[in-house]
N, C-alpha and C positions, 0 to 999 in steps of 0.2 A: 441449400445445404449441399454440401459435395459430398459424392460419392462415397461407398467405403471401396478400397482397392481390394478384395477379397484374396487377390492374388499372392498379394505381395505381402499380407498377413499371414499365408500358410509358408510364403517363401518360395514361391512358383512364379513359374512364366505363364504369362496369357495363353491360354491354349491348352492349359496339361490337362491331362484325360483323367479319367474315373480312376487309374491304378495310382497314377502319380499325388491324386486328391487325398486317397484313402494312407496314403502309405505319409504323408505330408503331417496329415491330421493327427495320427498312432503317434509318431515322435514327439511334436506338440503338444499333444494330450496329454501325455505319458510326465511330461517335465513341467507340467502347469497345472494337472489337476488338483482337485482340492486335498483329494488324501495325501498329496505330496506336499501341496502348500503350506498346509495348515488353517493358521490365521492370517496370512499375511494375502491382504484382500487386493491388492495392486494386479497378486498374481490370479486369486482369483476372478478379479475383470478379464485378465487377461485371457483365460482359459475360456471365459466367455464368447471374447468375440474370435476367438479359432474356433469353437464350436457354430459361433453363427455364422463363420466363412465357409465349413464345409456343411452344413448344412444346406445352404445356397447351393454352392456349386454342383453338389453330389447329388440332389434334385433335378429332373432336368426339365419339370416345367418352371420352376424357382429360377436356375441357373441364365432360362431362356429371357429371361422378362429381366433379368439381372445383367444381361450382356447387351440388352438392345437399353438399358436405361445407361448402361457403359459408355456402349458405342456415341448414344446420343449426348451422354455430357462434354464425351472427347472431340466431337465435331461442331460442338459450339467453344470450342478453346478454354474448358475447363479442366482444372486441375484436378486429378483425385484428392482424396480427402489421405493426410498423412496416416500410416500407421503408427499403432500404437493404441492399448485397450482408451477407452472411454471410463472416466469415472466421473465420479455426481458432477465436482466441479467443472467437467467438458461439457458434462450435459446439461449444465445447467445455462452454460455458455451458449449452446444450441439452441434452448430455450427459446433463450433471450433473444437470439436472430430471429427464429420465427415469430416470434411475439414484435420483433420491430417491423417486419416484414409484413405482416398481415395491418399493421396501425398503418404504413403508406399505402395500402391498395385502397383503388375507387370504392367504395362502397356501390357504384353502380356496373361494375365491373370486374365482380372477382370471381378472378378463376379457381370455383369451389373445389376443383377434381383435383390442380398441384396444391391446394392448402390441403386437403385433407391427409394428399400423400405427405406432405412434410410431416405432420403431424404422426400420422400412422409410422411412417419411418423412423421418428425418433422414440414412437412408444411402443418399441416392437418390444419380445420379450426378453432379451439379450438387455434393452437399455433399464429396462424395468428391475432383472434382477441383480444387473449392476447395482441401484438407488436401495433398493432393499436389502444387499448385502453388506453395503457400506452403513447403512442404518443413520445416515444423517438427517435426521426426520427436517432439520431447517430448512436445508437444501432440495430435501423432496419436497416439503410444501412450495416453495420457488419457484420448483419445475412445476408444478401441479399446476398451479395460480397461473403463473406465467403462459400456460399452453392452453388456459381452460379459456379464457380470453378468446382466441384466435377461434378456440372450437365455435365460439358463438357465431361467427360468421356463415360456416355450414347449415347445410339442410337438415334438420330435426334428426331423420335419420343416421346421416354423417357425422351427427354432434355426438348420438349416442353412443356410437362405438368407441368415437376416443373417449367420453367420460368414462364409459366400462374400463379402455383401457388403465386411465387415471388411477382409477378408483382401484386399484391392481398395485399400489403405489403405495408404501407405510407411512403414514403421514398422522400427525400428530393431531389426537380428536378428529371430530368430525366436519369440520369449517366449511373443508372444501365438499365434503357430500350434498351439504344442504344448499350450495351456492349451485352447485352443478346441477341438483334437481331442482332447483327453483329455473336455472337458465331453458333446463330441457323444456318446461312446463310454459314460459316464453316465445319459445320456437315455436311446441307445437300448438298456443296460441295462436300467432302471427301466420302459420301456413293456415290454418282453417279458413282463416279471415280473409287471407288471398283468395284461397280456393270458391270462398263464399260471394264476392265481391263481381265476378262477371254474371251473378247471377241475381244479386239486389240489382244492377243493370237494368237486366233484363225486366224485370218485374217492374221497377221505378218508368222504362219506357211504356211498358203496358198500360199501367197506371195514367200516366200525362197525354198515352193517344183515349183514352177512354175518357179522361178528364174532357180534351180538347173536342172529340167527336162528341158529348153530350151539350158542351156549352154551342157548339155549330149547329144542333137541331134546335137550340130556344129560339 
């Protein structure tokens, strides 16, 4: 997934400092918020992710970890991601990459720590109240399904935060609740099993030298 350019949604250059952030934000704020909006939900997306650009930025352990994920998209010759708010139907588009993205990796080989950030970064709470404001519950259950998939790949614990997150999502009945805690209960099946496994080992070798040294003494 690319970047969001944080910058260039407040209308700033790389570099501006905490006055330029705050002073950036008040004008934006001011022309998009919802008391000005209304109903008209485009703008309130939009009001959204200037709130989550200065939010980032005006942070400065956020802003920190947000310049070096920058820096590092821009030195492997990626593009930022364009501006312009996200709504369902972007996000859903997102989804859908991470959901294809996670079906071609090794299953003996995946790198849990970028799926979990994809995940996390598309279900941050900017994208979440985007899906809930637009209230298109079709489109939310899509995104839901769509990403709950990929969670299964994660480590039990990994899996639970994006379900928490998920489950943060308006979504029509309860479908997806009961698929997500059935998957969790799956997971953390399968890690006990792991965790159990070098230890029937151990016991099963015990067992066949104890077998083997008593048939040596008849």
């Amino acid at each position: 997934m690319l970047l969001k350019d944080y910058y260039q949604i407040l209308g700033l250059e790389p570099g501006a400092g905490a006055k330029e952030i705050k002073q950036a934000y008040r004008q934006l704020a001011h022309k998009f918020h919802p008391d000005k909006s209304g109903e008209d939900r485009y703008a309130q997306a939009r009001y959204l992710e200037i709130k989550e650009a200065y939010e980032t930025l005006i942070n400065p352990a956020r802003k920190e970890a947000y310049l070096q994920q920058r820096w590092y998209q821009q030195s492997m010759g990626k593009k930022m991601a364009r501006s312009g708010a996200d709504t369902p139907e972007t996000l859903l588009n997102k989804a859908l990459e991470i959901n294809r993205y996670a079906a071609s990796l090794n299953p003996y080989r995946i790198d849990r720590i970028t799926l979990k950030q994809y995940l996390a970064d598309l279900l941050d709470e900017a994208s979440i109240a985007i899906l809930n404001t637009f209230k298109d519950l079709s489109i939310n259950e899509q995104v839901a399904l769509l990403l709950l998939e990929p969670a299964g790949l994660l480590r039990a614990t990994d899996a639970e935060d994006i379900i928490t997150r998920l489950k943060k999502i308006q979504l029509p009945g309860d479908h997806l609740e009961k698929k997500a805690n059935s998957l969790l209960v799956q997971l953390r099946y399968a890690e006990r099993k792991k965790n159990y496994e070098p230890w029937l080992l151990v016991l099963l070798t015990v067992i066949l030298c104890v077998v083997f040294f008593l048939i040596g003494r008849k």
